[in-house]
Backbone as a chain_set.jsonl record, in Angstrom:
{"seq": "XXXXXXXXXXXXXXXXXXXXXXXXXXXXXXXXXXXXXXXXXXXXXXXXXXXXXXXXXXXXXXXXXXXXXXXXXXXXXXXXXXXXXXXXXXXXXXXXXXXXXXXXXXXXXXXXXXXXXXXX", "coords": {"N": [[0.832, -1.176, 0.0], [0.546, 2.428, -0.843], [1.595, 4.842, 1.363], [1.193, 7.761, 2.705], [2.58, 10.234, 4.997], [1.867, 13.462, 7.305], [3.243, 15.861, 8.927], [4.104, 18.839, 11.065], [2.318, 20.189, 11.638], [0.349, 22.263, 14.041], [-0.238, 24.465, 16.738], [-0.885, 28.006, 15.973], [-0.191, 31.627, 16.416], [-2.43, 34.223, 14.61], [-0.929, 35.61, 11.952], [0.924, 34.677, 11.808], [3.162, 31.434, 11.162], [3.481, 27.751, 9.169], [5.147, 25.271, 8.718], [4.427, 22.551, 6.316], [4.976, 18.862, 6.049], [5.229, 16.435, 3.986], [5.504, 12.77, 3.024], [5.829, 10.207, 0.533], [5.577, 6.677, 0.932], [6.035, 3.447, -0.349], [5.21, 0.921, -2.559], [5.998, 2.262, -5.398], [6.17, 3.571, -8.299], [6.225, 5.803, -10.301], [5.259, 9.571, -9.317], [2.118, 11.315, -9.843], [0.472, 13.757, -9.528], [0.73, 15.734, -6.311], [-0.307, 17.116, -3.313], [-2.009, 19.662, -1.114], [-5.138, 19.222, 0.913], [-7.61, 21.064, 2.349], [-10.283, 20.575, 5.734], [-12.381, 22.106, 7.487], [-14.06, 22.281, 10.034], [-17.61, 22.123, 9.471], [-17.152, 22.305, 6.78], [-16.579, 21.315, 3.54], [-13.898, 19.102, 2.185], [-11.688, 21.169, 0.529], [-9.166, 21.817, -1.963], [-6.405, 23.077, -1.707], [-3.716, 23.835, -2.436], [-1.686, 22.283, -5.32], [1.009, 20.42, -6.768], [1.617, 19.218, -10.464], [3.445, 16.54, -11.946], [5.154, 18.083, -14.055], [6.027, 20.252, -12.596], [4.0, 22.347, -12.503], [1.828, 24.203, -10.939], [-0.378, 24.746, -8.125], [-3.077, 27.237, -6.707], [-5.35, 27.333, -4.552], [-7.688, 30.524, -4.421], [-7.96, 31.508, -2.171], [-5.459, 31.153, -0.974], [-3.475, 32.199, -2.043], [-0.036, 33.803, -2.297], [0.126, 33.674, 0.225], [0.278, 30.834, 0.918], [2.97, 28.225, -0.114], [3.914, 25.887, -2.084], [5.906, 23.009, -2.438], [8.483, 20.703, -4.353], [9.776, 17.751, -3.449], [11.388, 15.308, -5.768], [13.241, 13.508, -5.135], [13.306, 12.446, -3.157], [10.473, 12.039, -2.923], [9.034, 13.88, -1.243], [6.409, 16.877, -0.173], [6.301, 20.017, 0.2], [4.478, 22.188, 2.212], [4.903, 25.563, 2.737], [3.419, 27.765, 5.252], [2.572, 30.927, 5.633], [1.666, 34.392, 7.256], [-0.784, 33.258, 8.644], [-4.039, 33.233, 8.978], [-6.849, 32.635, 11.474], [-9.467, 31.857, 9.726], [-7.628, 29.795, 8.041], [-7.635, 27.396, 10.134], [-8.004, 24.059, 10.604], [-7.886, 21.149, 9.274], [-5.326, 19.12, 7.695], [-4.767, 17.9, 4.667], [-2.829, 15.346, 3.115], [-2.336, 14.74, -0.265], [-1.394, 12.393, -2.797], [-1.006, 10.743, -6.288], [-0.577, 8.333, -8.666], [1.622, 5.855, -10.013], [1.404, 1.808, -8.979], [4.53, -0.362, -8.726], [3.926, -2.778, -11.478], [2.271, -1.055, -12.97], [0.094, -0.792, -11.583], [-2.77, 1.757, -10.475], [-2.974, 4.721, -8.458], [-4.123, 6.26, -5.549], [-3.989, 8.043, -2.709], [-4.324, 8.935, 0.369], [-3.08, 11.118, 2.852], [-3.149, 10.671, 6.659], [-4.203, 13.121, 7.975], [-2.989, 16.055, 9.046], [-3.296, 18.572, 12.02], [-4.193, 22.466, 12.118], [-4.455, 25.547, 13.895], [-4.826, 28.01, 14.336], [-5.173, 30.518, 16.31], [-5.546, 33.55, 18.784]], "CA": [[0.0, 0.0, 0.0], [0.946, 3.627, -0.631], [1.47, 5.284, 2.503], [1.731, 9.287, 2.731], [2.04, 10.844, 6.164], [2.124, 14.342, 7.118], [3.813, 16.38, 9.728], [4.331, 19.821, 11.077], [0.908, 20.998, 12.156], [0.116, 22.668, 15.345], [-0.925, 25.854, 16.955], [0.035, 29.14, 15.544], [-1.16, 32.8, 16.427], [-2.141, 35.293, 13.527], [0.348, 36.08, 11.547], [2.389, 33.427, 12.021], [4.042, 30.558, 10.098], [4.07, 26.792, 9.738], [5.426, 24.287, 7.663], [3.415, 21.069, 6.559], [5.63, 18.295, 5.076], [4.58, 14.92, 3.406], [6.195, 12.066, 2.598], [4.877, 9.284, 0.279], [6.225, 5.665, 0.466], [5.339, 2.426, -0.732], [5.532, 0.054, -3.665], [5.746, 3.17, -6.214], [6.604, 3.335, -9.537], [5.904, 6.948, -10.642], [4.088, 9.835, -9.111], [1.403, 12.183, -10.76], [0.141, 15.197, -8.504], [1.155, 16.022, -4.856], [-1.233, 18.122, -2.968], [-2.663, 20.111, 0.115], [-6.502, 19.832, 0.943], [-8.172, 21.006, 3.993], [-11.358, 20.546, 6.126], [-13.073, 22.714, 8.156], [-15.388, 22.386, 10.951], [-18.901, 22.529, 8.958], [-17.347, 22.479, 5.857], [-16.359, 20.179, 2.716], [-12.876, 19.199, 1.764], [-11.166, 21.828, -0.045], [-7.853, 22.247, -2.505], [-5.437, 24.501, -0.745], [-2.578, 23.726, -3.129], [-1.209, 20.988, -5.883], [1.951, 19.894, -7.826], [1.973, 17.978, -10.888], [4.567, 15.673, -11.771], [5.594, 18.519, -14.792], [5.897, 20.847, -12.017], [3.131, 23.361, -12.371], [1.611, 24.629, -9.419], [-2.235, 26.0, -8.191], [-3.723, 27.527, -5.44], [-6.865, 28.315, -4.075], [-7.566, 31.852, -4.268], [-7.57, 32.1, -0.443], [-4.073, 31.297, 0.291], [-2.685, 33.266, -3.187], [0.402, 34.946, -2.069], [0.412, 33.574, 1.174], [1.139, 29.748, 0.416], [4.019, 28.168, -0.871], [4.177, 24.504, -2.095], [7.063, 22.619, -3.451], [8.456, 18.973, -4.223], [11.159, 17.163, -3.927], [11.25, 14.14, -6.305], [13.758, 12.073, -5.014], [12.487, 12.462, -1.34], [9.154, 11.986, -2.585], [8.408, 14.376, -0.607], [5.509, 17.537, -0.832], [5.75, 20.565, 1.848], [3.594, 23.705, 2.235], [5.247, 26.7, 3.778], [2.309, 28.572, 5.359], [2.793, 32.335, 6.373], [0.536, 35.044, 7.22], [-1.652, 33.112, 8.874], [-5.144, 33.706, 9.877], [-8.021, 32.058, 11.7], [-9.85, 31.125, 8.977], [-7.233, 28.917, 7.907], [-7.736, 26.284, 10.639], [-8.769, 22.718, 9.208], [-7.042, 19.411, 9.571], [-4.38, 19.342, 6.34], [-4.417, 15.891, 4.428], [-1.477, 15.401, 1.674], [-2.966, 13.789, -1.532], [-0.839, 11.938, -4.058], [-1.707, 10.07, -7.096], [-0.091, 7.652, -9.489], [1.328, 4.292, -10.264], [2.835, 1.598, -8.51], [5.194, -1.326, -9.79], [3.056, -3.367, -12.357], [1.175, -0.823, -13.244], [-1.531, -0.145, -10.657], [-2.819, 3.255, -10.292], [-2.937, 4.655, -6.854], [-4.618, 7.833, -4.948], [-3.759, 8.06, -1.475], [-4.838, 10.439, 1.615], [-2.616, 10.813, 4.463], [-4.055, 10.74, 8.174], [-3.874, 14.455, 8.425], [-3.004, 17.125, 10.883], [-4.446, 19.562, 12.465], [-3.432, 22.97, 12.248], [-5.312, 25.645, 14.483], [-4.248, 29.743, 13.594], [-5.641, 31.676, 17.36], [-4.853, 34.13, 19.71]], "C": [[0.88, 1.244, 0.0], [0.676, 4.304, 0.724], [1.897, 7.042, 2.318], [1.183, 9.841, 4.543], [2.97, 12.176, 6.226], [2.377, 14.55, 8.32], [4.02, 18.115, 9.795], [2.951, 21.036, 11.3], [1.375, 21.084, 13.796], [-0.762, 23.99, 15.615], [-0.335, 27.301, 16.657], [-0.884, 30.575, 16.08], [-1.323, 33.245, 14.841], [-1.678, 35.634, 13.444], [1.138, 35.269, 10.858], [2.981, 32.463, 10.812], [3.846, 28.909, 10.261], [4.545, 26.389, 8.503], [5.087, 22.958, 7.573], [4.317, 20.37, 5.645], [4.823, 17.088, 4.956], [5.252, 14.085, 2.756], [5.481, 10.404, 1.844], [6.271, 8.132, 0.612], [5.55, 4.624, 0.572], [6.06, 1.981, -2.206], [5.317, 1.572, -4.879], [6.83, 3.648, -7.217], [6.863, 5.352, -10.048], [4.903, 8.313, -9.806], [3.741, 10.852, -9.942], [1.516, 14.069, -10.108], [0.416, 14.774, -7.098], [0.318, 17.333, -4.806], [-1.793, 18.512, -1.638], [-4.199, 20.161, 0.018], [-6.475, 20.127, 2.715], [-9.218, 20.714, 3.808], [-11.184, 21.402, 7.123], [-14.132, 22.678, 9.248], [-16.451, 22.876, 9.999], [-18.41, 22.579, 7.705], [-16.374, 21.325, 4.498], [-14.94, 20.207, 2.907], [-12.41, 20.281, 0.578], [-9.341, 21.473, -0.682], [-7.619, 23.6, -2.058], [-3.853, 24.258, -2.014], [-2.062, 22.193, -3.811], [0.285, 21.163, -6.954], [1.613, 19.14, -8.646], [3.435, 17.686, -11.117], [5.51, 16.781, -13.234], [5.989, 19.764, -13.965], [5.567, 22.395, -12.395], [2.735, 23.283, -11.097], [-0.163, 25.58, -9.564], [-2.329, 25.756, -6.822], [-5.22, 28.102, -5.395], [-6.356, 29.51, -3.983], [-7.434, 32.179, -2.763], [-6.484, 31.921, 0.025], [-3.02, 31.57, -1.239], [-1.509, 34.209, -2.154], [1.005, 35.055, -0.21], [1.358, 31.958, 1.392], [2.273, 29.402, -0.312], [4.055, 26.434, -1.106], [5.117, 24.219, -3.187], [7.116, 21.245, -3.132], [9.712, 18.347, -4.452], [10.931, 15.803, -4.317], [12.094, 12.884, -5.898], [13.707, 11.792, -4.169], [11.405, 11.86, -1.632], [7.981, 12.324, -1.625], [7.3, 16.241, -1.163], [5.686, 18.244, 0.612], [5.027, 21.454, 1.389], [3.854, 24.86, 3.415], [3.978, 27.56, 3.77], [2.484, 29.648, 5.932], [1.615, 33.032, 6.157], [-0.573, 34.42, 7.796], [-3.082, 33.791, 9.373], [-6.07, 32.686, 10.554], [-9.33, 31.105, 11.019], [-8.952, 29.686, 8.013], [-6.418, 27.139, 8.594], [-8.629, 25.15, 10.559], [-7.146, 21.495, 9.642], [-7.057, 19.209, 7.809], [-4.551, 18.209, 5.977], [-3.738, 16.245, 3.304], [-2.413, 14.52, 1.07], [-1.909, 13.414, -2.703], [-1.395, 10.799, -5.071], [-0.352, 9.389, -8.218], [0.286, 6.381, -9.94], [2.556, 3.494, -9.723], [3.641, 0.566, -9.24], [4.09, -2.357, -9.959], [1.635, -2.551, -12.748], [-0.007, -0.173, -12.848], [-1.744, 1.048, -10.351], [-3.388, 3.506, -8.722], [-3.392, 6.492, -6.618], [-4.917, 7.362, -3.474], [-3.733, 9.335, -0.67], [-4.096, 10.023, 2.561], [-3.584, 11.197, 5.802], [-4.699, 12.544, 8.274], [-3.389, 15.518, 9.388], [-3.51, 18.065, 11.245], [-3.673, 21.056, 12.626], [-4.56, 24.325, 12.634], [-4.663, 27.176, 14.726], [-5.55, 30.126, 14.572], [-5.145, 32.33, 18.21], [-4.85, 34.017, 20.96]], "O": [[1.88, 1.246, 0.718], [-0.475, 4.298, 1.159], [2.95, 7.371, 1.772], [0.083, 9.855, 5.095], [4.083, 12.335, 5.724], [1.945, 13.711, 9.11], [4.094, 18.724, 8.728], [2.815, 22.249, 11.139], [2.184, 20.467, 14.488], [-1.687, 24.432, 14.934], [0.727, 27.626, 17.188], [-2.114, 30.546, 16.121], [-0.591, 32.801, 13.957], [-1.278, 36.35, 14.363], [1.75, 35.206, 9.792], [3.185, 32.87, 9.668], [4.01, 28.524, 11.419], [4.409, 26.99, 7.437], [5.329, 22.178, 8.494], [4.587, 20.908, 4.571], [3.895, 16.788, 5.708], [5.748, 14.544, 1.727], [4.79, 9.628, 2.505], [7.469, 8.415, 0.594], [4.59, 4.549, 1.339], [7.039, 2.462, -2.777], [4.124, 1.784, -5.098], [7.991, 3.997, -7.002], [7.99, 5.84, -9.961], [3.717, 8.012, -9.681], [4.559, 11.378, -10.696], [2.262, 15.04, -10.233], [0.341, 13.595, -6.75], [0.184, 18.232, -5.637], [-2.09, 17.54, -0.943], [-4.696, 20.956, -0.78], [-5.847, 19.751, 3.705], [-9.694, 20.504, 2.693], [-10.092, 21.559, 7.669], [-15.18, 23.269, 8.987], [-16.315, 24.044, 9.634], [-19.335, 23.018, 7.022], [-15.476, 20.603, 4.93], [-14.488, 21.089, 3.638], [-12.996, 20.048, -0.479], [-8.47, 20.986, 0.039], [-8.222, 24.673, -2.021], [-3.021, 25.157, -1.883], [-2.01, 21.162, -3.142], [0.4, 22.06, -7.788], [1.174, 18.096, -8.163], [4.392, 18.319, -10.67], [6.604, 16.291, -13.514], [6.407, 20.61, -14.755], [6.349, 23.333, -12.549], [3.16, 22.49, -10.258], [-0.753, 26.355, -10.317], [-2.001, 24.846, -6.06], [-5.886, 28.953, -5.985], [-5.209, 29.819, -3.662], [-6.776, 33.129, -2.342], [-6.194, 32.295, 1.162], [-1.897, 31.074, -1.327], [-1.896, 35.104, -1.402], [1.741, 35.837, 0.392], [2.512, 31.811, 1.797], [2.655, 30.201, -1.167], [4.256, 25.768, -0.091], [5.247, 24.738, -4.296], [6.464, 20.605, -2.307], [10.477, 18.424, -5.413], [10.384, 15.04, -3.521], [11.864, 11.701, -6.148], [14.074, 10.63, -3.99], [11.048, 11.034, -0.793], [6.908, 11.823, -1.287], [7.449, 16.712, -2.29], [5.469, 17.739, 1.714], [4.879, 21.579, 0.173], [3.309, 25.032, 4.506], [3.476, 28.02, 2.744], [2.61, 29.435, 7.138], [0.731, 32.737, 5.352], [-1.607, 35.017, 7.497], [-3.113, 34.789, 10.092], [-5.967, 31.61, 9.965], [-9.931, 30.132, 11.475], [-9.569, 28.784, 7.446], [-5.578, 26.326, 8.211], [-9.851, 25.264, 10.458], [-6.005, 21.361, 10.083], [-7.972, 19.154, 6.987], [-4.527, 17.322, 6.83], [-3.965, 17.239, 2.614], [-3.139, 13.722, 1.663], [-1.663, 14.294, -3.528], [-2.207, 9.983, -4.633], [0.677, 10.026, -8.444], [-0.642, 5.658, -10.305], [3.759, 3.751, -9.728], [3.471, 0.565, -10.459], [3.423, -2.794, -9.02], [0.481, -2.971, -12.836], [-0.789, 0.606, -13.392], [-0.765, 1.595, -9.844], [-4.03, 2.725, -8.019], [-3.097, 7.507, -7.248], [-5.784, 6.568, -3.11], [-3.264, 10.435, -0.963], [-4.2, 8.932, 3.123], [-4.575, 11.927, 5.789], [-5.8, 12.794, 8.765], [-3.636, 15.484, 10.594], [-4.44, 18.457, 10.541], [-2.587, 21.018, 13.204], [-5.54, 24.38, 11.891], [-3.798, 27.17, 15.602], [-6.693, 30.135, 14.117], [-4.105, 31.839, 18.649], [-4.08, 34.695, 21.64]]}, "num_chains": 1, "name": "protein.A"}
């Protein structure tokens, strides 16, 4: 099984800063996209930020300017420097990757998530 777990959540005031990393491993051949969603108390899963594997890059308009996501390929890893925080951007983070592992099989995997909680 593909395994991706994430790290680097906690509590931050406004303003502030964290950094969310992610690391996939498993039987894996190739990957596609690497990505940040959140949740919200009361509200759906959201895209907060994605890599593909040609390295382009997108963000939700709400964390334009404030986010930063990058990837290192031979880590197989995916972080998200978060600055500027505010309040509204507390939500339990889940890393998303997608692609294929040896023989073939295509794979989309959610890590556990963490929780990351921007108050004063």
């Amino acid at each position: 099984q593909v395994q991706l777990v994430e790290s680097g959540g906690g509590l931050v005031q406004p303003g502030g800063s964290l950094r969310l990393s992610c690391a996939a491993s498993g039987s894996i051949s190739s990957i596609n996209d690497m990505g940040w969603y959140r949740k919200a108390p009361g509200k759906e899963r959201e895209l907060v930020a994605v890599t593909t594997s040609g390295g382009r890059t997108n963000y939700s308009d709400s964390v334009k300017g404030r986010f930063t996501i990058s990837r290192d390929r031979a880590k197989r890893t995916v972080t998200l420097q978060m600055n500027s925080l505010k309040p509204e951007d507390t939500a339990v983070y889940y890393c998303n990757a997608d692609g294929y592992r040896f023989g073939g099989r295509y794979f989309n995997s959610w890590g556990p998530g963490t929780q990351v909680t921007v108050s004063s």
